[in-house]
N, C-alpha and C positions, 0 to 999 in steps of 0.2 A: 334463700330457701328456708321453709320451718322444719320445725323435727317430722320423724315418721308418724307421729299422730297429727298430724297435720294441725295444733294445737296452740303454740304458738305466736303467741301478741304480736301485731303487725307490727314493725319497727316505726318509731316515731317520725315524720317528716322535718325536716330540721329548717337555719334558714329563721333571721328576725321578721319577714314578712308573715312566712306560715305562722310563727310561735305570735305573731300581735294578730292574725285573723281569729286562731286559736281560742285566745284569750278572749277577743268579742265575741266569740261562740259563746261560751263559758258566761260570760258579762250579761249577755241579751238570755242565755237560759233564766239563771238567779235573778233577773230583775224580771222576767215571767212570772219566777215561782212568789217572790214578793209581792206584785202584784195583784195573786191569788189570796194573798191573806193582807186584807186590807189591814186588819187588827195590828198587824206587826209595824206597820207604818203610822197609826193612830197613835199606838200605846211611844212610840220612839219620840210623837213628838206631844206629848202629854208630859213627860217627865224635868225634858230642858222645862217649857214652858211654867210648871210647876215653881219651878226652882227661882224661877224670873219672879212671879210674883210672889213666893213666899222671901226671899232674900230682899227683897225692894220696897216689901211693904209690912214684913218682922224687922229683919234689923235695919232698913234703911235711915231710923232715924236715932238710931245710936252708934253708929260707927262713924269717926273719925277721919277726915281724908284731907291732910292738913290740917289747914287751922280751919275747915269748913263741918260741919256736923249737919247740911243740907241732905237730906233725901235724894234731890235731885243727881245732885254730885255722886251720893253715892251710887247713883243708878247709871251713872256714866263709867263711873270706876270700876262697877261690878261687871258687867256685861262680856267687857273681853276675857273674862274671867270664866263667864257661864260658856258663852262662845266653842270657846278651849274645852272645857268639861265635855260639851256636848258632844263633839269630833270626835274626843278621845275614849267617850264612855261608847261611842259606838263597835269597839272594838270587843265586846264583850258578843256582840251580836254576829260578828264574823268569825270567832272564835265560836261558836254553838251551829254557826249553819255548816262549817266545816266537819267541826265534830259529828253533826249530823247524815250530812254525807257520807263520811268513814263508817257510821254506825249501822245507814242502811246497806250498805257494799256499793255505794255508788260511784265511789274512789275506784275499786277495780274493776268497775265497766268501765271508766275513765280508759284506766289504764290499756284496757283492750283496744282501743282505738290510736290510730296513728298520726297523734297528735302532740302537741312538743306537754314537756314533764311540766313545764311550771305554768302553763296555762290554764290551768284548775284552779292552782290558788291567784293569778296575778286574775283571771275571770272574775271569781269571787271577792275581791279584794275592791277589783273597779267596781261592780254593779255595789256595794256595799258605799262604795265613794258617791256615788250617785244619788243611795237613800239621804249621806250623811247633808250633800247638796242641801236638798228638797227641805230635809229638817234646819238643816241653816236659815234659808230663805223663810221660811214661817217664824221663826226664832229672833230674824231681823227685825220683820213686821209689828212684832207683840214688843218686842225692845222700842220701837219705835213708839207705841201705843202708851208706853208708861212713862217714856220719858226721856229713853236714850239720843241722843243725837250724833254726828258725827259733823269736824270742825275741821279736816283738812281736803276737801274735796273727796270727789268722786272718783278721782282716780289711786289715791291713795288707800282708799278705803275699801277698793275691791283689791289689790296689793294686801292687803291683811284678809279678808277673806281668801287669797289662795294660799296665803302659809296658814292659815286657819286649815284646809283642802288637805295641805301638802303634812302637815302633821296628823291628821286623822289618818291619812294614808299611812304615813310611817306605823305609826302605832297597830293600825289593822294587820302590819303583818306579823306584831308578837300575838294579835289575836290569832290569827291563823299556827303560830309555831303553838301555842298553847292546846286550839283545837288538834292539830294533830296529835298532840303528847299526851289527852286525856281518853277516856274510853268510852264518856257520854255526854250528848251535848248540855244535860244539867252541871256534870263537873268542869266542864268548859265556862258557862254563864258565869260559875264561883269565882273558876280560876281568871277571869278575864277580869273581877271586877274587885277582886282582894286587893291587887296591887298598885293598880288606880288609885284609891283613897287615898292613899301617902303620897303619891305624885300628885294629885289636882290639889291637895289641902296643904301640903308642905311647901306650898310655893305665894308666889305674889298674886294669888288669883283673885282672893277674897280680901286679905290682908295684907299692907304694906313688908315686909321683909324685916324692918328695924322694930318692928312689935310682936316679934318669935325669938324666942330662946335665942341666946347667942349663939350655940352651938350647930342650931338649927339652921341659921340666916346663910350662910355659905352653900346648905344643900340646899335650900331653895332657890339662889343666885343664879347656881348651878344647872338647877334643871332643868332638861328642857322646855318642859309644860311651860316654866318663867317664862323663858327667852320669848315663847310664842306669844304670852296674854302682853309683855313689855311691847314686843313687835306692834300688836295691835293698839294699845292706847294710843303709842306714839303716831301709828299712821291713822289713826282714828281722831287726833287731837284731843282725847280725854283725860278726865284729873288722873291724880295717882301714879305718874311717870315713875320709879323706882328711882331714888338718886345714888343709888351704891356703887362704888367704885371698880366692882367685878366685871371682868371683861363682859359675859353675856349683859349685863343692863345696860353699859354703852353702848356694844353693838349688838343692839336686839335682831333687827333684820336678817344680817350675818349672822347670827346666830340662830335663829331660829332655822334658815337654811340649812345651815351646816349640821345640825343634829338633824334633821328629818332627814336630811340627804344618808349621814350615816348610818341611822335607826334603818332606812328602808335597806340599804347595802349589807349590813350585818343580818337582821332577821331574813329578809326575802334568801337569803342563801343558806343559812338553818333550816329556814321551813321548805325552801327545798330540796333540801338534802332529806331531814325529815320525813317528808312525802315520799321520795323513794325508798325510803327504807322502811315506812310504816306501810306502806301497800303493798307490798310486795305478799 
């Protein structure tokens, strides 16, 4: 029963089946409203592509990758690099549409409906996985066009595009705890893409590990961002393999797993927690 003003949020219907229909509600909304602005889908894949050709044809013929100083090599070496960046920088865009939501009161029309808590942002989160898809598969193509190859089959190589998948996703849901902790989705777009820089640059993305500061080489080993762009050379067959003796560059794969696995379990349970308490 609701109170005497009959006012009263319907209570949520619970149940992993309702809460994944839930979420495809949510998923197939957001990927309507994306839709509607082609712009956002143009400009998302303007930026990797950018990066592709200024990285491969600025510095591609002065960086080092071994004992090779090839262009080419380097455009094999870069790539799982740009890859990685791209995934992870989409997180800045999930973090702003959220925000956005909150901004308009769309979060507590949300909330009015009898539908599970975290299928707002796990909605959000998918159809965002979806753009980052679309932007992959263009991204391959152009990689493809300048030079990149891939040298351990076809089935290994779609194996590093889903930990490529599986860490955009993780990382989308500190975009999402970010969007909900800000008040606009311009403070959102900042805050998603501040703390990025240090993670996609302080790692083996661009540059080998053993040509950063000593001090530096262990947090890069470290992080996750690594473990993903190592995951991918290695299943990709491209130069540049990391040869450091730190657990994540042996086992890239596992590793790469294992942090997206715990980034999604950690954040997705803040930003829902989050969520209830910032809408309320």
């Amino acid at each position: 029963m609701g109170s005497a003003d009959g006012l009263t949020a319907p209570r949520p219907r619970g149940g992993i089946v309702q809460s994944v229909n839930d979420s495809l509600v949510i998923a197939r909304r957001n990927l309507i409203k994306m839709s509607r602005i082609p712009e956002m889908i143009i400009f998302g894949l303007i930026q990797p592509i950018m990066f592709v050709v200024l990285f491969s044809y600025v510095f591609g013929g002065s960086m080092q990758i071994g004992d090779s100083t090839s262009p080419t090599v380097y455009r094999e070496f870069l790539m799982a690099g740009i890859f990685a960046q791209t995934v992870t920088f989409a997180t800045a865009g999930a973090g702003a549409g959220i925000a956005d939501d909150m901004h308009k009161g769309l979060i507590d029309r949300f909330r009015s409906l009898p539908m599970a808590r975290g299928a707002v942002l796990t909605g959000r989160t998918l159809a965002d996985l979806v753009q980052t898809t679309l932007t992959l598969v263009v991204l391959a193509i152009v990689a493809l066009l300048v030079g990149w190859r891939i040298h351990e089959g076809v089935p290994k190589a779609l194996g590093a595009f889903a930990l490529l998948l599986l860490l955009g996703y993780a990382f989308s849901w500190i975009g999402a705890l970010i969007g909900l902790s800000v008040r606009t989705p311009e403070a959102a777009t900042s805050g998603g893409l501040i703390w990025l820089f240090p993670v996609t640059f302080i790692s083996i993305a661009f540059v080998d590990s053993s040509n950063l500061a000593s001090w530096l080489q262990p947090i890069a080993e470290w992080n996750p961002f690594s473990a993903t762009v190592q995951a991918c050379r290695v299943l990709f067959g491209n130069p540049g393999v990391s040869t450091s003796d730190a657990w994540p560059m042996q086992h890239p794969v596992w590793a790469s797993l294992l942090w997206s696995v715990l980034i999604i379990a950690v954040f997705r349970t803040l930003s829902v927690r989050k969520y209830r308490s910032a809408a309320v």
